[in-house]
N, C-alpha and C positions, 0 to 999 in steps of 0.2 A: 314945783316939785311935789309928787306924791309922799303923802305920809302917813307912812301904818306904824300904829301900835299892836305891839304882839307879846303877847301877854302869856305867861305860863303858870302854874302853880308853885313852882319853884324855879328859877333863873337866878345862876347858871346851877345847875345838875349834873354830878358825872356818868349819872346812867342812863340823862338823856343829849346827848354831845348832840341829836339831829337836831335838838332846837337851834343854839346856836349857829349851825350848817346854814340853815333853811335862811336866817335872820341873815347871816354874810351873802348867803345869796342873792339876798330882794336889793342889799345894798349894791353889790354888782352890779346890779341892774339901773342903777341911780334912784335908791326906793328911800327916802329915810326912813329909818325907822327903829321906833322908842323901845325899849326893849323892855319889859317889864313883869314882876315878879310877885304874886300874891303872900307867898312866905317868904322869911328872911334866907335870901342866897345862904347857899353851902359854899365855904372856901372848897375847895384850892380854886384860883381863879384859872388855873391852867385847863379846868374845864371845858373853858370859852377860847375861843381862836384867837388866835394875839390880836386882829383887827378888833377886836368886841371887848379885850380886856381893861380899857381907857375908857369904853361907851358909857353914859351913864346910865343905870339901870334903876328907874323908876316902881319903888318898891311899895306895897301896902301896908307893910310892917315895918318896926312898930304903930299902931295905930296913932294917928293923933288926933287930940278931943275936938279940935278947933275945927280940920275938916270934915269932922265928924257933924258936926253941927251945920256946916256949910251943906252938907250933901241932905238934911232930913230941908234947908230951905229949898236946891234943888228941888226935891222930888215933889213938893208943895206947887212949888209954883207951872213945872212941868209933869203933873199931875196924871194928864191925859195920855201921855206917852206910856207909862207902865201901869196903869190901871188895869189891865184885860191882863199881865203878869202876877199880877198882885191876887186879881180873881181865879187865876188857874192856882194859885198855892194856896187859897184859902176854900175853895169850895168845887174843885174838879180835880179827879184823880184819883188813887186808891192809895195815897201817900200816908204813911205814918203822921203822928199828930211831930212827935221830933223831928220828919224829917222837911215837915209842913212849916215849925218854927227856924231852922236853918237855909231855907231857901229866903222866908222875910228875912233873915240877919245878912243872908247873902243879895238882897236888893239892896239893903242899905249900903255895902260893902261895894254894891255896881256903882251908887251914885258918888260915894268917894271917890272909886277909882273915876269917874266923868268930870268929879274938879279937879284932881292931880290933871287932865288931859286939858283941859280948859287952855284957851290962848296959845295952845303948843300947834294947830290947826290942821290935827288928826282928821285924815280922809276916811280910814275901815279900822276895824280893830279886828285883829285876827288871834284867834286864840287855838292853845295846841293841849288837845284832852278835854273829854267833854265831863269830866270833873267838875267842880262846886265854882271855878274859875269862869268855866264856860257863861256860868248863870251870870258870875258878877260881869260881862265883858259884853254878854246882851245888854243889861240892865243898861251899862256906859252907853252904850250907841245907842241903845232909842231915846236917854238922856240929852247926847247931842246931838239927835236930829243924824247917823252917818248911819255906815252898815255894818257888818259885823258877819265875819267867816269861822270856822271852825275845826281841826283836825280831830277823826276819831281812830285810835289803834285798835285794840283789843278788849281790856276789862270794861273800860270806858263806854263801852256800845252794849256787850256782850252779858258783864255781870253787873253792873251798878247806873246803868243807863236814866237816871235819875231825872225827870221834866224833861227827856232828850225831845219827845213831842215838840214842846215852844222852841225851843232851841232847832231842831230844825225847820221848824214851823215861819221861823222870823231870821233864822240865818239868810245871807246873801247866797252863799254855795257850802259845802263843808263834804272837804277831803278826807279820805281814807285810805288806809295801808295794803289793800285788796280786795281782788274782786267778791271774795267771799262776803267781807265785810260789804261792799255795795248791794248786791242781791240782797243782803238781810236786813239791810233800812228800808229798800225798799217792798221788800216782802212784810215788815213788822210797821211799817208806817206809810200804808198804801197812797195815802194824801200826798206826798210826797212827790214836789215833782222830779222826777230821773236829772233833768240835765243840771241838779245841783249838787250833783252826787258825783264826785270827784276822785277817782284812784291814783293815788300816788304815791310809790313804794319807796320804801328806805333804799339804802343804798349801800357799800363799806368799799374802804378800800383794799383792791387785791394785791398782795405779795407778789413779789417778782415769782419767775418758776423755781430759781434754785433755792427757794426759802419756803416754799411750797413741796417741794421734789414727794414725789407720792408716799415713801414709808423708808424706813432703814432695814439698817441689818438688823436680823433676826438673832437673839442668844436658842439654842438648842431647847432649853427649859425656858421659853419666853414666857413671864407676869398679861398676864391679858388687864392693857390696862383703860378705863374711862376715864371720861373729860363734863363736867356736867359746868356750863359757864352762867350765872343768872343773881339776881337780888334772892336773897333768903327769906320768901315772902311767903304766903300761904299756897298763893296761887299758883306760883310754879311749886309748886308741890315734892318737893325733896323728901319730905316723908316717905314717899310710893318707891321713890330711886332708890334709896335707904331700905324697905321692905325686899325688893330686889336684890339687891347686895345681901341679906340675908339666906337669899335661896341660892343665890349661885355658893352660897358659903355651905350653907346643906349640901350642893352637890360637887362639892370640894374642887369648886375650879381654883385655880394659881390666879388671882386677881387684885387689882386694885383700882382703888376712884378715890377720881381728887375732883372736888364743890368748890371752883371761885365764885366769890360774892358774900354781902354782909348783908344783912338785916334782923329784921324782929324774930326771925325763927329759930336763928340762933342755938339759943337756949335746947329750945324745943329737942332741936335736932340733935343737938351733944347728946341731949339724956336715952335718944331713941340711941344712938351708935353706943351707949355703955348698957343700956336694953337689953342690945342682938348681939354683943360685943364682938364687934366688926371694930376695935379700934387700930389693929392692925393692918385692915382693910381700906379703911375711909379715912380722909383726912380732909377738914374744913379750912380751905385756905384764906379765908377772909379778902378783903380787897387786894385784887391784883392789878398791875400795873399794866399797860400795853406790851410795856417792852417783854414782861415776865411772862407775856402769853404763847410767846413764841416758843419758850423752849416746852410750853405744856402742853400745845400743841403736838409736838413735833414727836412727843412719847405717847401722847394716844393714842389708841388701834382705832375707839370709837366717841363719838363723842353724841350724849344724850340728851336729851330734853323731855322732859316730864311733865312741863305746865298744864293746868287745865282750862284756861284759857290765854290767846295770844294773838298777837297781830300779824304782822309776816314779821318772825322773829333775827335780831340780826346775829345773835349768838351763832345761829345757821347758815348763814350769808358769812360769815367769818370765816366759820371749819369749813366750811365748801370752797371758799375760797383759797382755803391752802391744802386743797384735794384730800378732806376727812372723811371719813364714813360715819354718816350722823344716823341718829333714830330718832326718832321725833314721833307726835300724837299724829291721828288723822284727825286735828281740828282746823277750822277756819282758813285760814291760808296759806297753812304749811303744804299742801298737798303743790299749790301752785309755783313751790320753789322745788319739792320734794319728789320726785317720782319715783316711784316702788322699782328696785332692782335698776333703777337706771343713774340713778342721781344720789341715792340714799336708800333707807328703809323707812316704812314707816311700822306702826304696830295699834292696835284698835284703842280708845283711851280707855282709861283705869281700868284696862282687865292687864293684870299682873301675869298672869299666866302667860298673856301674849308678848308682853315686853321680855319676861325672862325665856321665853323659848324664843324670842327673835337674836338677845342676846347670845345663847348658846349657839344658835345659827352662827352667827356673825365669830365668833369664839374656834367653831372648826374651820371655818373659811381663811382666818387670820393664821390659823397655826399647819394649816394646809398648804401656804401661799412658800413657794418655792422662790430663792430671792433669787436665781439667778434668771428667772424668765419673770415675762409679764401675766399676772394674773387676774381674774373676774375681780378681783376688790379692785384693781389696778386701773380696769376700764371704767369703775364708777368712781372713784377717785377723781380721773382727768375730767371725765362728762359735768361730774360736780362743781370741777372748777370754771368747763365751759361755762357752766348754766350761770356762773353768778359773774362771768369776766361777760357774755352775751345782753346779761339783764338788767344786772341787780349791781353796778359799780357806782360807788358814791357822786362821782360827776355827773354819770349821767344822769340818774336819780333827780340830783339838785335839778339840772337843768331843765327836766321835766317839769319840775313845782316850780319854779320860776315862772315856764312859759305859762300853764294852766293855770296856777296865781295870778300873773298881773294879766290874761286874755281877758279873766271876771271879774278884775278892779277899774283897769282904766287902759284899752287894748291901743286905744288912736294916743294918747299921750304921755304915756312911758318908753321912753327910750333901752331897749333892750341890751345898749353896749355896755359893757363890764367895765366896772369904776371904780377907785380906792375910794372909801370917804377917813378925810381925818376925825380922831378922836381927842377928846378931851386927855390929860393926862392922870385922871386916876377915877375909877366909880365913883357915882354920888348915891345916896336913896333917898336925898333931898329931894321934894317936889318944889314947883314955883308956885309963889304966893299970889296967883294973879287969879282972881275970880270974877267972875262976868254970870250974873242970875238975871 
């Protein structure tokens, strides 16, 4: 039986559910495979699919001193395997002298994670984000002598691409969420050879139609309201969304927007909306639930996206999926879900100007739209939903990285039929004490 280790920065995630998807799927396929987590897991375990919530998940944290020890004999005695890694962090590259010392603390962290794998008789290790993880999950495989794959989305490639050089340099293949993202590895890392350069999109699942149905009843004096769905991170950029809401408030439209998602920015963002005070306006609704998406949905006229950078985002493959009118940047992959006037809008990135005049666009279109016939929002509404029930549905998505996964692991002897595996009855982040140097 084939056995991959798949390694994330954090497992399980609830703002990344595709890892666990992608894991259920190699299983399907009769793939074992170790699940494993560089941070300590975030509860809730409902994160993970009930097949995965029993799995043990092979965690790096907390550290322990003993394998710690074991992994500096490792790297000693297999020496020769990461020497030319060792020499690109010490004397090639234009890297900061900090970020020169965090890649050494991250080989050491590879050959850990190569004893926790020891005896367990790991074929590839495939890892999702080419984050600081990526490094440690090289370092493993040329440790044990296997190979090692890679997923890149968005910031990962785009803004913190950090020794991505070695890392594609010494990957087996390494997938990507869009064509945009493939032409720009291979445009920014011309060594490269093309056929390791893998696209394969997310995926979500689509709403029935009558839970999609295109728009309701209209009140006479309808509230123009948005939808912005994302982590409260820098990079999706809720600041710019927030400056926007400020001008339509200048120009006295009837509106309002609601921000699900939590994070670091938080703060930031409260103080910006009692700034411009828009607090009648905006409302931060911190973590939402699945189920609670549907009725936010369903009151949207639009729903936005701000990021300054991203991968093929599924915020958008969501609202499309239940026939929304999105706006989104013209960056990286959106364009390939997004077509102008046919599917969605799009608007030039960080020019405000363009976002809020596309706004006010979208604003008469909405309050012009006559409910008892079918209107121009109406036709991109359904085409919307075609695009993502024709592309972008989570099965078939999976299905995809499945076949493209296991054709570049092991094509003649993995059996592609779909198979339960059983699980243990509860996580461990216990590793096995069995060492072989």
């Amino acid at each position: 039986m084939l056995t991959i280790a798949y390694l994330a920065n954090r497992f399980p995630a609830a703002v990344e559910p595709y890892v666990a998807e992608e894991i259920e799927e190699l299983r399907r396929r009769g793939v074992e495979v170790i699940q494993g987590s560089v941070q300590t897991p975030e509860p809730p375990l409902h994160a993970l699919p009930s097949a995965s919530r029993g799995s043990e998940t092979l965690c790096l944290q907390p550290i322990r001193v003993l394998i710690l020890l074991w992994a500096l004999v490792l790297m000693a005695r297999r020496w020769e395997r990461i020497a030319g890694l060792v020499v690109r962090v010490l004397l090639k590259g234009k890297e900061s002298p900090k970020r020169r010392l965090k890649a050494l603390l991250h080989t050491w962290l590879g050959a850990y994670y190569a004893v926790l794998l020891q005896k367990r008789g790991v074929d590839h290790i495939h890892v999702h984000h080419g984050y600081f993880g990526s490094w440690i999950a090289m370092v493993a495989a040329r440790l044990l002598g296997i190979s090692f794959s890679l997923t890149l989305h968005g910031s990962d490639l785009l803004l913190h691409a950090a020794y991505l050089d070695s890392k594609l340099k010494h990957c087996k293949f390494c997938v990507t969420v869009s064509d945009y993202n493939r032409r720009f590895i291979l445009e920014h890392f011309p060594g490269i050879n093309p056929g390791k350069i893998v696209v394969s999109r997310m995926g979500v699942d689509a709403p029935s139609y009558q839970e999609s149905r295109a728009r309701e009843t209209r009140a006479m004096h309808h509230t123009f309201s948005l939808l912005a769905v994302g982590r409260l991170h820098a990079v999706k950029d809720h600041a710019f969304l927030l400056q926007a809401c400020a001008r339509l408030h200048e120009h006295g439209l009837d509106f309002e927007c609601a921000i699900g998602g939590e994070g670091p920015e938080r703060q930031r963002l409260e103080s910006l909306i009692r700034k411009k005070r828009l607090g009648e306006r905006v409302t931060l609704l911190g973590h939402v639930s699945s189920y609670q998406m549907g009725s936010l949905y369903r009151r949207a006229d639009v729903i936005v996206l701000t990021s300054r950078s991203e991968g093929l985002p599924l915020a958008l493959m969501e609202a499309m999926a239940r026939s929304k009118i999105v706006l989104a940047p013209i960056i990286t992959g959106i364009p390939e879900i997004v077509i102008v006037g046919k599917t969605g809008f799009l608007y030039a990135p960080g020019s405000l100007e363009d976002f809020v005049e596309k706004l006010l666009f979208l604003h008469r279109l909405v309050l012009s739209e006559d409910r008892f016939a079918v209107s121009h929002l109406d036709w991109i509404r359904h085409a919307a939903r075609v695009q993502v029930l024709q592309n972008f549905t989570r099965m078939k998505q999976l299905s995809n990285f499945g076949d493209r996964f296991l054709e570049r692991i092991a094509p003649d002897s993995v059996q592609l039929a779909s198979r339960n595996i059983g699980s243990p009855n509860q996580e461990s982040c216990e590793p096995r004490m069995e060492l072989s140097l």
